[in-house]
N, C-alpha and C positions, 0 to 999 in steps of 0.2 A: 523649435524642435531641434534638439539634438542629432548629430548625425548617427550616432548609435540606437536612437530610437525612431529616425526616419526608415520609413519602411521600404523608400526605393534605393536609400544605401543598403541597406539591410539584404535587400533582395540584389543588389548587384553584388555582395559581396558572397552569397549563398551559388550565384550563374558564375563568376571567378572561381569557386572550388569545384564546382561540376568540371568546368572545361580543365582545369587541372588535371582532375582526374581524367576524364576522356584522352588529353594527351598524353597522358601515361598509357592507358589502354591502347593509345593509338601505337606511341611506341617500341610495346610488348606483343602487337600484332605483326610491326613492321621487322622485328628482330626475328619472330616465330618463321613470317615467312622465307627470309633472306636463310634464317636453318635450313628450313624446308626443301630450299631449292639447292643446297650444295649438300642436304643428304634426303633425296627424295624418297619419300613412304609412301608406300602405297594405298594405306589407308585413308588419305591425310591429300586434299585437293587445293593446291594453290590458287588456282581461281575462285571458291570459296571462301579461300582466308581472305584473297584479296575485295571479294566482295562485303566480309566482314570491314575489311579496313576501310573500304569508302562507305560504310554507315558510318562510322564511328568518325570520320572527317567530317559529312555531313551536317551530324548532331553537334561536333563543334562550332560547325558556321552561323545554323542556329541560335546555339547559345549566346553566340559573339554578336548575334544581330538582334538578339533579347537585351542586349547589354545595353548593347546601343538605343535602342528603342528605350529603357528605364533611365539611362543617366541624360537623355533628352527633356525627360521631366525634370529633373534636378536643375540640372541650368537654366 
């Protein structure tokens, strides 16, 4: 079996672009917040954003321990 048609490379390399992604999201939340707090709105609650950003930390631990969990099969 090929590694491009093996389904747990396959699927590790689909949980690598999630977590990409989430880190980008993560980073676009940690820049929104540091805004936030040197021009504070009042619409706009930093402990909210910050509890957005510990999901989206979360979902990456996960992922990364998806990772883990499929390239245990591989080896």
């Amino acid at each position: 079996m090929s590694a491009l048609t093996n389904p747990y490379v396959l699927k590790i390399h689909e949980l690598n672009k999630e977590i990409d992604r989430l880190k980008i999201d993560k980073s676009v939340i940690e820049y929104d917040l540091n805004e936030y707090k040197r021009y504070p709105v009042a619409t706009v609650c930093p402990d909210l954003i910050k509890e957005d950003l510990q999901k989206v930390i979360n979902d990456i631990q996960v992922k990364e321990a998806q990772i883990l969990k499929v390239s245990k099969f591989i080896r």
